[in-house]
SEGU-31775 format. One record per residue (C-alpha): residue in one letter; x, y, z. Coordinates in Angstrom, 2 decimals. Layout:
<atom type="A" east="X" north="Y" up="Z"/>
...
//
This chain:
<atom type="X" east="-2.20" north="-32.70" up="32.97"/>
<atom type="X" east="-3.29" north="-34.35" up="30.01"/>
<atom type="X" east="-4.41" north="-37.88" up="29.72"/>
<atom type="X" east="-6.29" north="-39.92" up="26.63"/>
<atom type="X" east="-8.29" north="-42.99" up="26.41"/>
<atom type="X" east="-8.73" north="-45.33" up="23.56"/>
<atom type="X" east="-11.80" north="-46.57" up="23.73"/>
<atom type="X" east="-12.05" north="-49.96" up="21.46"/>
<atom type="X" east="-16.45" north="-50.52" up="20.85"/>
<atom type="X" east="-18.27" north="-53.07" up="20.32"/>
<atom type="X" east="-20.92" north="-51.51" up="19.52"/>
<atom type="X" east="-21.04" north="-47.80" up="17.72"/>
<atom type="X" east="-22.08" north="-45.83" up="20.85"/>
<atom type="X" east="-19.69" north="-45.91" up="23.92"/>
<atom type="X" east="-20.95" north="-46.60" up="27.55"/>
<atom type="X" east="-22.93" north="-43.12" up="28.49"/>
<atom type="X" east="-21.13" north="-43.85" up="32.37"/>
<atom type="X" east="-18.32" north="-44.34" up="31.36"/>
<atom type="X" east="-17.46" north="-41.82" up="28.53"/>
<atom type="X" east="-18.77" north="-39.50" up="31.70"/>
<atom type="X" east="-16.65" north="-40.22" up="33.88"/>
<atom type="X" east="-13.33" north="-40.16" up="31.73"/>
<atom type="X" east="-14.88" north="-36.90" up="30.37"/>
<atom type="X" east="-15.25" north="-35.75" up="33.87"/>
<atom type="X" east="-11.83" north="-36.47" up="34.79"/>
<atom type="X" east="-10.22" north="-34.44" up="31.61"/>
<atom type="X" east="-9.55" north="-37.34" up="29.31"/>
<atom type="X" east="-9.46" north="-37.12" up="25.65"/>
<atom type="X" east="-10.98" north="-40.17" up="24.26"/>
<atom type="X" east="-10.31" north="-42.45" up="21.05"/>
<atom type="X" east="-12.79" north="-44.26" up="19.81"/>
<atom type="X" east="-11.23" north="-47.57" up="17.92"/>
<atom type="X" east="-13.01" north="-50.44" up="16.37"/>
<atom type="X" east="-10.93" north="-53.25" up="15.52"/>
<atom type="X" east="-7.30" north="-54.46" up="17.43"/>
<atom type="X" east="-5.05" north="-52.66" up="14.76"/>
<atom type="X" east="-6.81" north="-49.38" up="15.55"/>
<atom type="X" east="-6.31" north="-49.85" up="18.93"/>
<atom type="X" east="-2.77" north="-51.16" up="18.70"/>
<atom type="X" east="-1.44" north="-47.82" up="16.44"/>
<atom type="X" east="-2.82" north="-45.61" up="19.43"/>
<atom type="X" east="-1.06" north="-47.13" up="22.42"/>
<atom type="X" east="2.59" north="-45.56" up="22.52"/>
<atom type="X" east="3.90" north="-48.34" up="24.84"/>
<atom type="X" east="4.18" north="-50.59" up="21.68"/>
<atom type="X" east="6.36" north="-48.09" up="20.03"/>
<atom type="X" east="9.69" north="-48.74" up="21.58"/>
<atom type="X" east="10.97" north="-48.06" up="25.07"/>
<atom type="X" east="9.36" north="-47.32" up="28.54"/>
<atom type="X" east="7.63" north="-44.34" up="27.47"/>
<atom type="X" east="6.31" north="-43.72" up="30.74"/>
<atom type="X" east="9.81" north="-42.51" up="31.67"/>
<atom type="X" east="9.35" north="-40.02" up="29.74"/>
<atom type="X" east="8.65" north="-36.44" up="30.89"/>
<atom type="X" east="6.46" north="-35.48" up="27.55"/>
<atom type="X" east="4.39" north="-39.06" up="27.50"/>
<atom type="X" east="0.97" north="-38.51" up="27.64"/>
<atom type="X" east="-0.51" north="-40.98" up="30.01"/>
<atom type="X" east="-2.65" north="-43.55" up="28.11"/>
<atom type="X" east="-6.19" north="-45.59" up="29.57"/>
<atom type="X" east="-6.97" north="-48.46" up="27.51"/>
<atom type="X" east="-10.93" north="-48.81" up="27.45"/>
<atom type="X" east="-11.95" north="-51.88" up="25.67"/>
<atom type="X" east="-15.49" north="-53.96" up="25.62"/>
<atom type="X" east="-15.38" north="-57.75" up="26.22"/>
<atom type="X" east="-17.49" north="-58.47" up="23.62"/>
<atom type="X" east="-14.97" north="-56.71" up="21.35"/>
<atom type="X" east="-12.09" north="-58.82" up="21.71"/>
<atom type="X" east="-10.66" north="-57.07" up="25.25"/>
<atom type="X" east="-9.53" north="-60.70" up="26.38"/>
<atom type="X" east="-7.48" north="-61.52" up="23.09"/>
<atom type="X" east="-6.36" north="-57.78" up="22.68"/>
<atom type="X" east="-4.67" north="-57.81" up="25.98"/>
<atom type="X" east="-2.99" north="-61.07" up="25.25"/>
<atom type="X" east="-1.62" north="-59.36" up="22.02"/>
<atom type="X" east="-0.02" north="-56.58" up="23.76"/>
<atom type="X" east="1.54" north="-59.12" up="26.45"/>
<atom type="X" east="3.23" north="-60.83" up="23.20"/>
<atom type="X" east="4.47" north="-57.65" up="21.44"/>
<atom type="X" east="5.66" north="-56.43" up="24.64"/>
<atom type="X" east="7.59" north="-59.10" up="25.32"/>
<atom type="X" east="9.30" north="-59.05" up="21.87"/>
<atom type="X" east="9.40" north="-55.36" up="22.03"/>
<atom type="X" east="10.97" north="-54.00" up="25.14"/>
<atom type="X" east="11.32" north="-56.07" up="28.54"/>
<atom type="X" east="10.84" north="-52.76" up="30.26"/>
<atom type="X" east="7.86" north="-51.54" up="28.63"/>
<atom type="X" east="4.18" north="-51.91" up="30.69"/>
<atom type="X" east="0.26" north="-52.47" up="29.97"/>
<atom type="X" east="-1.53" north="-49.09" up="29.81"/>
<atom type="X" east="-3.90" north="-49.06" up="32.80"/>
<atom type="X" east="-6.64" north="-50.93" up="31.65"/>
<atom type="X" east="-10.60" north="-50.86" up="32.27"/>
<atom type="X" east="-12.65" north="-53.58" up="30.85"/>
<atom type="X" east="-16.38" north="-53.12" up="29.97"/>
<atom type="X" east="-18.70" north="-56.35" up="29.92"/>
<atom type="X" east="-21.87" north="-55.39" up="28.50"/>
<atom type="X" east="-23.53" north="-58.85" up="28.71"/>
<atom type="X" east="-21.78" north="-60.36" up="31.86"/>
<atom type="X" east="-22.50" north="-64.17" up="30.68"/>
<atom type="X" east="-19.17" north="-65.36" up="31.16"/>
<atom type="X" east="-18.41" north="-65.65" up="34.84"/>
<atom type="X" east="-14.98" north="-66.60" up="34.41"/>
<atom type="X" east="-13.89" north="-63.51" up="32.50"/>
<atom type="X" east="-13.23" north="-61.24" up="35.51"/>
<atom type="X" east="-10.52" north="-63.69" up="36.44"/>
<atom type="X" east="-8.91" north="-64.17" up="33.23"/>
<atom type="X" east="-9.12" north="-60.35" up="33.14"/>
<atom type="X" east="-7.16" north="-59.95" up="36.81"/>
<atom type="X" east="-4.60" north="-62.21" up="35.61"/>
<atom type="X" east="-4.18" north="-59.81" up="32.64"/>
<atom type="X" east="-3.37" north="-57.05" up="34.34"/>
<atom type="X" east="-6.71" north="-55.16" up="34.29"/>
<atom type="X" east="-7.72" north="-52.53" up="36.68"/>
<atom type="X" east="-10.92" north="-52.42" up="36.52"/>
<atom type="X" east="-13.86" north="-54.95" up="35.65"/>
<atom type="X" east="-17.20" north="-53.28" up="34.82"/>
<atom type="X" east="-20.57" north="-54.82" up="33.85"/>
<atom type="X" east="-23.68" north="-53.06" up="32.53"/>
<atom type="X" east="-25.74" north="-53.85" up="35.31"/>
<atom type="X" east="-23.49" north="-51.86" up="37.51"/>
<atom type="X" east="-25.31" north="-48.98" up="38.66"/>
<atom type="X" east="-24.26" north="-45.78" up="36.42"/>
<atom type="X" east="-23.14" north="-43.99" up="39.18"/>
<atom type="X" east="-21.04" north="-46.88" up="39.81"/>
<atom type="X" east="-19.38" north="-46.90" up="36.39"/>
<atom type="X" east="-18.85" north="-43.60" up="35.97"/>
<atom type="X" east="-16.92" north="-43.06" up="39.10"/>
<atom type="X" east="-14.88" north="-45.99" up="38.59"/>
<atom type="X" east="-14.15" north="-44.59" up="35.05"/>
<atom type="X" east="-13.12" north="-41.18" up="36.82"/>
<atom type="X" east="-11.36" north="-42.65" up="39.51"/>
<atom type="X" east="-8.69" north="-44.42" up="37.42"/>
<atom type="X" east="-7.78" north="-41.56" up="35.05"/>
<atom type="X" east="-6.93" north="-39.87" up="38.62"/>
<atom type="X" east="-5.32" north="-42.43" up="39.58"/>
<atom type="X" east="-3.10" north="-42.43" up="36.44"/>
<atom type="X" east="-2.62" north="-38.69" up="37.07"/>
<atom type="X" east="-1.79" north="-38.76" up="40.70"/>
<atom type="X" east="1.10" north="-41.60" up="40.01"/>
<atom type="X" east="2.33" north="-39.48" up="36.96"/>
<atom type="X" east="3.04" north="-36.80" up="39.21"/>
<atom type="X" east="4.26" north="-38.69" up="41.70"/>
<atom type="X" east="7.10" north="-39.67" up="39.57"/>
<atom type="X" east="8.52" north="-36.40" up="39.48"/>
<atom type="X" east="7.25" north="-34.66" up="43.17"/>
<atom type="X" east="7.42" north="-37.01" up="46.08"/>
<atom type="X" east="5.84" north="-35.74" up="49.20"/>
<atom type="X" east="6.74" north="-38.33" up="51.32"/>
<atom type="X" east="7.55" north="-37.95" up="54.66"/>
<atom type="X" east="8.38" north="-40.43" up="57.94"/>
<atom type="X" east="6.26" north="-38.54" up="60.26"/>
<atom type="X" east="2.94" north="-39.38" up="57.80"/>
<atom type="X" east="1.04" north="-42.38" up="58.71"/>
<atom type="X" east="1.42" north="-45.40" up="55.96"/>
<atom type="X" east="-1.29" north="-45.46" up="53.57"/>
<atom type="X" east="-1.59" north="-47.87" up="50.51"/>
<atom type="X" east="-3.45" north="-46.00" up="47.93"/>
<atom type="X" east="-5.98" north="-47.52" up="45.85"/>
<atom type="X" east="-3.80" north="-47.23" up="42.50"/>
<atom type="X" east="-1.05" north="-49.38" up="44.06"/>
<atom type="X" east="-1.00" north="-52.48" up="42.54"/>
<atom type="X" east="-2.85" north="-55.37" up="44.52"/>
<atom type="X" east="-1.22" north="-57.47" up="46.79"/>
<atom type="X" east="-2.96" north="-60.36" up="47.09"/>
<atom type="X" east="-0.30" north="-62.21" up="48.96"/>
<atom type="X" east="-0.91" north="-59.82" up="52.33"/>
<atom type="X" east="-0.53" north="-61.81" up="55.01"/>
<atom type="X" east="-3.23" north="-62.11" up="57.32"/>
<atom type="X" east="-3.89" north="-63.85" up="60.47"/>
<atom type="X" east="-7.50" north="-65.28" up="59.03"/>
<atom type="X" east="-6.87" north="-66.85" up="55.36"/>
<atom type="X" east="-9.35" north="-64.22" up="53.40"/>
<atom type="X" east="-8.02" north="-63.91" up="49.44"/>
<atom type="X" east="-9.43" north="-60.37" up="47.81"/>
<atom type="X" east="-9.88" north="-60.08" up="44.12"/>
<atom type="X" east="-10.30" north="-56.71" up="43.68"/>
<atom type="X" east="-11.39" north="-57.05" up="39.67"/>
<atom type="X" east="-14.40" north="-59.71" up="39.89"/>
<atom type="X" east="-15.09" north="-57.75" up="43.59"/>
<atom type="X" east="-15.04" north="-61.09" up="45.55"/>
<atom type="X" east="-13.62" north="-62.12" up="48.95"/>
<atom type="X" east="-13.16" north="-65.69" up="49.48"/>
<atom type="X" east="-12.51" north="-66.64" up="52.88"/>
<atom type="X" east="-12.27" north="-70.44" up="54.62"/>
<atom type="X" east="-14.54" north="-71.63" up="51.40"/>
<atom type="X" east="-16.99" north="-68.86" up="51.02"/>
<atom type="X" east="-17.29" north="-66.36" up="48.61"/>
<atom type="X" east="-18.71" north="-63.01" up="49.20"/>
<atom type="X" east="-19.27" north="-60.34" up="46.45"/>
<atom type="X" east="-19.33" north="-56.79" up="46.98"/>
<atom type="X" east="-20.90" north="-53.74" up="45.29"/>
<atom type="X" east="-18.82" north="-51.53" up="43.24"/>
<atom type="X" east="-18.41" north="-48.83" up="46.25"/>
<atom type="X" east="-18.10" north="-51.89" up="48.44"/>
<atom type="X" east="-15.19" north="-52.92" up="47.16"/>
<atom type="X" east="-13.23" north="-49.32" up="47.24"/>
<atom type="X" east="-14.17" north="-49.16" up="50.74"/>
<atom type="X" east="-13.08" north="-53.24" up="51.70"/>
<atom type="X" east="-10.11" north="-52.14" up="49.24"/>
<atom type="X" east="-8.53" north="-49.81" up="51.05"/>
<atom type="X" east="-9.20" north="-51.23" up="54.61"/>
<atom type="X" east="-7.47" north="-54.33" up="53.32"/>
<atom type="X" east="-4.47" north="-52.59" up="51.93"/>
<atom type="X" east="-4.32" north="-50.77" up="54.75"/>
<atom type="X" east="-4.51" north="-53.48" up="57.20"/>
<atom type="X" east="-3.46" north="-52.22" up="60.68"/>
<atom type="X" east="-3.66" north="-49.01" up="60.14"/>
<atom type="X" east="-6.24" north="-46.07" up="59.97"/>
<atom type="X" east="-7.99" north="-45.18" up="57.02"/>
<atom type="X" east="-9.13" north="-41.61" up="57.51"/>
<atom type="X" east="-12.33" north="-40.28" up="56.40"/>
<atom type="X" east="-10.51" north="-37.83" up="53.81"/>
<atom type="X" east="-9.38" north="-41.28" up="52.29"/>
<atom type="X" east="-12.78" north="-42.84" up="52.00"/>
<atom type="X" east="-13.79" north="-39.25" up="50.51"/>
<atom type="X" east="-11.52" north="-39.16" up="47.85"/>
<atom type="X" east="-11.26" north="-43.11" up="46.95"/>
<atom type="X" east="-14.41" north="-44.87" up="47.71"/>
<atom type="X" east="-17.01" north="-42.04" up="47.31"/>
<atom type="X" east="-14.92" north="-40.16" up="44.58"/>
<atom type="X" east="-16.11" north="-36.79" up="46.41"/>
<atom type="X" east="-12.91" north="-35.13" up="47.96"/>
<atom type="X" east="-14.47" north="-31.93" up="48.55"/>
<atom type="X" east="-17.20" north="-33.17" up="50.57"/>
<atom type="X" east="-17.85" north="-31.67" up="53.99"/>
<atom type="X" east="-17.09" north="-34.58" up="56.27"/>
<atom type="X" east="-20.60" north="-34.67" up="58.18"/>
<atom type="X" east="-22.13" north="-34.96" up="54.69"/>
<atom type="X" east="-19.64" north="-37.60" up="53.94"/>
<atom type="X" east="-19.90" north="-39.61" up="57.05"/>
<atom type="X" east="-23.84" north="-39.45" up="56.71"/>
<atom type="X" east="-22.70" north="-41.46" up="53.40"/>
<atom type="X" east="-20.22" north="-43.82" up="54.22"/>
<atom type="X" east="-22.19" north="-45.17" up="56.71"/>
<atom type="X" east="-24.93" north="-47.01" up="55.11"/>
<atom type="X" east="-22.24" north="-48.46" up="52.52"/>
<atom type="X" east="-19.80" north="-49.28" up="55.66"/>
<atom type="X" east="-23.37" north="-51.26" up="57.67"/>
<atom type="X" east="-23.78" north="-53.10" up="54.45"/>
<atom type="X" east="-20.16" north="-53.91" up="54.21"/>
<atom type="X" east="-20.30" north="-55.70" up="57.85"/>
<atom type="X" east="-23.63" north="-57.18" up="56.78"/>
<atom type="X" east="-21.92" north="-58.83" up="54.11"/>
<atom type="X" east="-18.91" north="-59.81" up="56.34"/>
<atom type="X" east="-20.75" north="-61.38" up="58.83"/>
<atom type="X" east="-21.40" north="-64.70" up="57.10"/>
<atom type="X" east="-17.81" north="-65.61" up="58.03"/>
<atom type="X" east="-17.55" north="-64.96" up="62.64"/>
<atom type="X" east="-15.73" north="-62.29" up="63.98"/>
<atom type="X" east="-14.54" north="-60.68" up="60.97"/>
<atom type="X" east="-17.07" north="-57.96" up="60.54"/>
<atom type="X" east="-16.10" north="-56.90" up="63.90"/>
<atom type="X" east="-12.88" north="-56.44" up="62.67"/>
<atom type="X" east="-13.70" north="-53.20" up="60.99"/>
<atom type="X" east="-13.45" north="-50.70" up="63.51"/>
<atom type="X" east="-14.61" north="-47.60" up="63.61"/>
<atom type="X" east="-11.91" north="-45.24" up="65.20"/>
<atom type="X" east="-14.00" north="-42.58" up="65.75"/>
<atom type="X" east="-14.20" north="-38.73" up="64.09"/>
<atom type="X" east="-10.75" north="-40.41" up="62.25"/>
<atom type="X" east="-11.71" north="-42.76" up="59.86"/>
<atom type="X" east="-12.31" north="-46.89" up="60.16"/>
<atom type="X" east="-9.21" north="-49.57" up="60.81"/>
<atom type="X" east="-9.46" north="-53.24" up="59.33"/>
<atom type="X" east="-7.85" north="-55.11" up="62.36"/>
<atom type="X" east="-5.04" north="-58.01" up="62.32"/>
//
């Protein structure tokens, strides 16, 4: 299926990681440089819920921080509420190639935005968080026209759901899945990139199994891994994980390992 990006720059050469991993993933990019650019390639302004639509083309918006991402979203919240009640933000990935402002991944959650990327993320990092949203996009588009649902099949939140985070849980622990912090009972903890895929779906998932073919395809981005190759991986990202946990008590034991099946984030 096809997919595009626009791509607003700040600067005349795009993020090498990133333009990989959209590349990767079979998306045509745009490259824009200014808001009005940007603005004439994004069919959700043009009237209606496009995404309805059987020949709409699903759309990534790409924009760098230091080029205006903040205000540009805050544009297309205006027009869209003049426009059409209906109509929704493109999936959005934010690029911050300085990282000075620490408040920005926040005001960028509240914005809608998927995902929250900073140059000094690794570039294996970026580029698979790049490739993982276009599939995302993909996977819901077809999923709007061939459901596969079925009673019998274990529940499973996947990672392009929208976050919840209003879960209730029996230990107060907020996730913000953009700036990759947990806060829980007054501390903060950040996480890694792949961290937070992996603490992202146990916590969407809470109560139930995550398999390994999960963590395959939405943490390490690598669904046709064999799975002793991809348990060899998980693991040291899974010990670091608990590491990380374990400044609050008893809740990196909460992550359970249910062995040769996958791992299970307790209640």
């Amino acid at each position: 299926m096809s997919i595009q990006s626009i791509y607003l720059l700040h600067q005349q050469e795009p993020d090498a990681a990133i333009k990989r991993g959209l590349t990767q993933a079979g998306s045509e990019i745009i490259y824009t440089h200014n808001f009005s650019e940007t603005l004439d390639h994004l069919p959700v302004l043009h009237g209606g819920n496009l995404a309805a639509h059987e020949d709409y083309v699903p759309t990534i918006l790409v924009a760098e921080l230091q080029a205006g991402a903040l205000a540009l979203l805050s544009i297309l919240h205006e027009r869209m509420r003049a426009a059409d009640s209906q109509a929704v933000l493109p999936p959005t990935l934010v690029f911050d190639r300085e990282g000075k402002d620490i408040y920005a991944p926040i005001k960028a959650l509240r914005l809608g935005v998927q995902e929250y990327l900073l140059a000094s993320d690794p570039d294996i990092d970026r580029e698979f968080s790049a490739q993982l949203l276009v599939e995302r996009v993909v996977a819901e588009r077809e999923q709007r026209f061939v459901s596969r649902q079925s009673a019998s099949q274990p529940f499973v939140v996947r990672p392009s759901a929208r976050p919840n985070d209003q879960t209730p849980i029996r230990q107060k622990i907020e996730w913000e899945p953009i700036g990759r912090v947990i806060r829980v009972e007054g501390k903060y903890i950040h996480l890694s990139p792949i961290e937070a895929r992996i603490f992202s779906l146990l916590f969407q998932n809470m109560g139930h199994t995550v398999t390994l073919q999960d963590f395959m395809r939405y943490a390490l981005n690598k669904p046709d891994m064999p799975i002793r190759e991809a348990v060899q991986q998980l693991r040291p990202h899974m010990m670091r994980l608990r590491r990380k946990l374990a400044v609050q008590p008893d809740l990196a034991s909460r992550i359970v390992n249910m062995r040769g099946t996958g791992y299970i984030f307790t209640v």
